[in-house]
C-alpha positions as CSV (number, residue, x, y, z in Angstrom):
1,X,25.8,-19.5,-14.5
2,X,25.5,-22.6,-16.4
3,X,21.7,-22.9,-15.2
4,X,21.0,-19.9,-17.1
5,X,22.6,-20.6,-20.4
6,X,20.7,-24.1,-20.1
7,X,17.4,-22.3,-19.6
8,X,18.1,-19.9,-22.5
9,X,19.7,-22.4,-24.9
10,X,16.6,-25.0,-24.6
11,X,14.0,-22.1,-25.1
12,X,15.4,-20.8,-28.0
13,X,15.3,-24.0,-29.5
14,X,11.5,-25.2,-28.8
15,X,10.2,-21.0,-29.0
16,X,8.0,-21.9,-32.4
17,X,6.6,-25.1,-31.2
18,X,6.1,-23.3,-27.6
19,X,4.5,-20.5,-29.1
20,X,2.5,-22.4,-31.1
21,X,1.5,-24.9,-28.7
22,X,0.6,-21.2,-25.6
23,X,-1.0,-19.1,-28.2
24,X,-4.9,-20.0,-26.5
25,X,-3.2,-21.2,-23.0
26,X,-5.5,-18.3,-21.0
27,X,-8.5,-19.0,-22.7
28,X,-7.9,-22.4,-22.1
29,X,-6.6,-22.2,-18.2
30,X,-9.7,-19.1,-16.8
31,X,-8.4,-19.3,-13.4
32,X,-4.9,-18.6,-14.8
33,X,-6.1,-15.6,-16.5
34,X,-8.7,-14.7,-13.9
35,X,-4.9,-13.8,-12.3
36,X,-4.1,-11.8,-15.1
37,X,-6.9,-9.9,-15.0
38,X,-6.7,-9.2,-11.1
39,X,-3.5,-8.0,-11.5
40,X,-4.0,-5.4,-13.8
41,X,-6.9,-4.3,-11.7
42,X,-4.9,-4.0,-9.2
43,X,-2.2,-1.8,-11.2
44,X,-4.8,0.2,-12.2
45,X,-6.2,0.9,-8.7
46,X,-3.0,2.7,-8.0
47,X,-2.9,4.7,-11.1
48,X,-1.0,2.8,-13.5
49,X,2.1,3.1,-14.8
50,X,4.7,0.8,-16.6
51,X,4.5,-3.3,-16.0
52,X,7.3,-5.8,-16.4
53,X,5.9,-9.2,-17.4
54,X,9.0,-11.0,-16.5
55,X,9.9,-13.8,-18.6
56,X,7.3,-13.2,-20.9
57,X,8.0,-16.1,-23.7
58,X,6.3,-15.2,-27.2
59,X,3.9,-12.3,-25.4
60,X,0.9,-13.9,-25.4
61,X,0.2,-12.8,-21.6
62,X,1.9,-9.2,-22.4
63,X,-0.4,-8.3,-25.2
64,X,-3.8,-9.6,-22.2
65,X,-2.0,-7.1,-20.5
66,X,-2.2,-4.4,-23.0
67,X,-5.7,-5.4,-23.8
68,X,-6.6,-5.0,-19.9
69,X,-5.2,-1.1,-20.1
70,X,-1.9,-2.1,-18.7
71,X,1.0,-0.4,-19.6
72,X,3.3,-3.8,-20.2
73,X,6.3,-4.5,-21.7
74,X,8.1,-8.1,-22.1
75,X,11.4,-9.3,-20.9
76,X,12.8,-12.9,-21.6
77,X,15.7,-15.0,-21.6
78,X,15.4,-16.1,-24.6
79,X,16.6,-14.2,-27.7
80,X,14.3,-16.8,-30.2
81,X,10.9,-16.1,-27.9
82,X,11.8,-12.3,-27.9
83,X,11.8,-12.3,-32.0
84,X,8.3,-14.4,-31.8
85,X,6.6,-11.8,-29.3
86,X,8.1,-8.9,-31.5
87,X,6.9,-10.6,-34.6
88,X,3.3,-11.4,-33.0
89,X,2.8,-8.3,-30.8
90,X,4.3,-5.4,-32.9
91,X,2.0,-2.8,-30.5
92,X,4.5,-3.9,-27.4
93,X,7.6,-3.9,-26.5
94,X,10.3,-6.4,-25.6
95,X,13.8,-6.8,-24.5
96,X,16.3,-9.4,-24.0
97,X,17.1,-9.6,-20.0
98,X,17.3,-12.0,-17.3
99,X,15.4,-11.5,-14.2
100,X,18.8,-12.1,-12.1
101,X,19.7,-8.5,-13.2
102,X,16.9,-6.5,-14.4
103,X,17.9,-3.6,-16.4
104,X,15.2,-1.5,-15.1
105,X,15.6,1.6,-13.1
106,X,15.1,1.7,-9.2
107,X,11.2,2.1,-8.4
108,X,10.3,2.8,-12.2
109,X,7.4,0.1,-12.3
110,X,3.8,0.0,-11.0
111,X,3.6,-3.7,-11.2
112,X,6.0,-7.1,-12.4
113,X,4.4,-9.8,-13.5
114,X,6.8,-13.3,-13.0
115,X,4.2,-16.1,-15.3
116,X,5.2,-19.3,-14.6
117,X,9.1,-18.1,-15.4
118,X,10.7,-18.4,-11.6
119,X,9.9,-22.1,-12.3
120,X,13.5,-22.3,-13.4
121,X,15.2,-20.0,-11.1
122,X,17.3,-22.7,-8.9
123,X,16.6,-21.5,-4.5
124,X,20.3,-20.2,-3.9
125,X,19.7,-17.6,-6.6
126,X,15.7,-17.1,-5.8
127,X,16.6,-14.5,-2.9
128,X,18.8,-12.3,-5.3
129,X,15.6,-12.4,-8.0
130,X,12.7,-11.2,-5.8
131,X,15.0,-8.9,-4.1
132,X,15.4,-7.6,-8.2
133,X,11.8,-7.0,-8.0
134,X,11.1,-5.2,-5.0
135,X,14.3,-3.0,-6.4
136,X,12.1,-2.1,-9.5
137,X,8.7,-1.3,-8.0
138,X,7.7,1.9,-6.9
139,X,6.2,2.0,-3.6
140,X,3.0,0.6,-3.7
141,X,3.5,-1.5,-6.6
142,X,1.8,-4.6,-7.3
143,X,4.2,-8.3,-7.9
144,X,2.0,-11.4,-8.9
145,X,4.1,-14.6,-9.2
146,X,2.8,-17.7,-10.7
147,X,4.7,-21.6,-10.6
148,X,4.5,-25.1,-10.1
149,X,3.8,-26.3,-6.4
150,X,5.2,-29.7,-5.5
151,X,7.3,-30.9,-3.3
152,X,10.6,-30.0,-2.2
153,X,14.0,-29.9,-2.5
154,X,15.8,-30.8,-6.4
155,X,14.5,-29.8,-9.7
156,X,13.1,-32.1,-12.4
157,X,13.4,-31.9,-15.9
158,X,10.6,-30.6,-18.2
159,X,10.4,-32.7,-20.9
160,X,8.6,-29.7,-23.0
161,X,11.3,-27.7,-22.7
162,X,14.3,-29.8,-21.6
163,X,15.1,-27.4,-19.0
164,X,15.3,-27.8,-14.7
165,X,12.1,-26.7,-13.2
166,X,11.3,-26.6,-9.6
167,X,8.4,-27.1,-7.7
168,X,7.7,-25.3,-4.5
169,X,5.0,-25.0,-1.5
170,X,3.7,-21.6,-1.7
171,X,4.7,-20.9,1.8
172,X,8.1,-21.1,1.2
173,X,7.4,-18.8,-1.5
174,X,5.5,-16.4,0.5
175,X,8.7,-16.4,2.6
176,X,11.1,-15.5,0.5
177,X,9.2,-12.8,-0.6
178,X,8.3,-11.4,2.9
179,X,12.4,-11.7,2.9
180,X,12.5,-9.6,-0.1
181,X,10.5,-6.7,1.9
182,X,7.4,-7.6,0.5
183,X,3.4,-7.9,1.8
184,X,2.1,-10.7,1.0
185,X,-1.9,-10.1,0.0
186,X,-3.3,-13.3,-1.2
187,X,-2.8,-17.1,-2.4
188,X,-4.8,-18.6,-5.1
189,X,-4.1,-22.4,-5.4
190,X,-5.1,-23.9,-8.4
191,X,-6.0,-27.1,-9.9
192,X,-4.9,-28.7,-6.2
193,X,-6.2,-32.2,-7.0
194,X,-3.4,-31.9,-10.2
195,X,-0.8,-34.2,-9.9
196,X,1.3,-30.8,-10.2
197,X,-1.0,-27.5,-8.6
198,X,-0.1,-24.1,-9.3
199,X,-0.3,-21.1,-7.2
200,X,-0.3,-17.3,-7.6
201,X,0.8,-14.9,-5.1
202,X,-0.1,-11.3,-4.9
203,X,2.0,-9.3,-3.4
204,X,3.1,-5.4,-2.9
205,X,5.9,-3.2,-2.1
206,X,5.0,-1.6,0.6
207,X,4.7,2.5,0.9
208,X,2.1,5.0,-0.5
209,X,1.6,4.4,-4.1
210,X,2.0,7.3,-6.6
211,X,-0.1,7.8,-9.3
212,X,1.6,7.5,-12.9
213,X,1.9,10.4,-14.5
214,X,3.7,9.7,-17.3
């Protein structure tokens, strides 16, 4: 998929600047990490257990995650951001992996975390990526998906990265994740008199949850 090598090939080559330039981003964005927060609450309130944060970049929002009790791990695309968040974040741990084909065991997570990362996933192939991550929560467990809402269809270049990114309402979101076999349970918007808004979804695999005993 020629997408995807783009998306890797123009992170690895901005991952120090971008790392750099995210290190304070949640301290900086409170709402954004008000999201954070709620989700690891939410992981919590069903006992825990391992958490993917799904294109994680260089970690930053993995090691909030850790510092929240979570039990997170990272996953990225990018080989270059994986080195930075292993370098920065030596407590955690992180893999190289694309989100099209987790390598993560069938209902083996409490929660997945997508940041900002499905931003650059193009819609044929969105589909294929949330059904990935009802695949790898457990019953019960918690997905919280944050992007760029805008209007549709066609992706625009970031200039920041030099990759596609699209921008999508949050009920066409909500739908593909209802698709998926997910409940959706709330919609924050944020920053809606930006030129570009974001939005989070929280959403759940639905069944009994069992507690993490691992």
């Amino acid at each position: 998929m020629t997408w995807l090598n783009d998306t890797r090939d123009s992170y690895d080559n901005i991952a120090t600047s971008y790392a750099d330039e995210t290190r304070d981003l949640l301290d900086r964005l409170p709402h954004v990490r008000a999201g954070v927060v709620l989700f690891a609450e939410l992981v919590g309130a069903i006992g825990g257990g391992p958490v993917a944060d799904v294109g994680c970049g260089p970690g930053h929002t993995t090691a909030l995650l850790r510092e929240l009790g979570a039990d997170a791990f990272g996953i990225d695309l990018s080989p270059a951001m994986v080195e930075i968040a292993r370098r920065e974040h030596p407590g955690a741990r992180f893999e190289v992996g694309s989100m099209t084909d987790l390598q993560v065991g069938d209902g083996s997570l409490a929660g997945v975390l997508s940041w900002w990362s499905l931003i650059h996933i193009p819609d044929e192939a969105v589909p294929g990526v949330v059904g990935q991550f009802h695949r790898v929560l457990r019953p019960g467990g918690v997905l919280a998906i944050g992007f760029h809402v805008g209007a549709e269809p066609g992706p625009d270049d970031d200039p920041s990265t030099g990759s596609d990114v699209h921008y999508r309402a949050p009920s066409r979101v909500a739908d593909w994740l209802r698709e998926a076999g997910f409940t959706v349970e709330a919609q924050h918007l944020l920053r809606p008199d930006d030129p570009i808004p974001g939005a989070i979804l929280f959403a759940r695999r639905p069944g009994t949850p069992t507690p993490d005993h691992g």
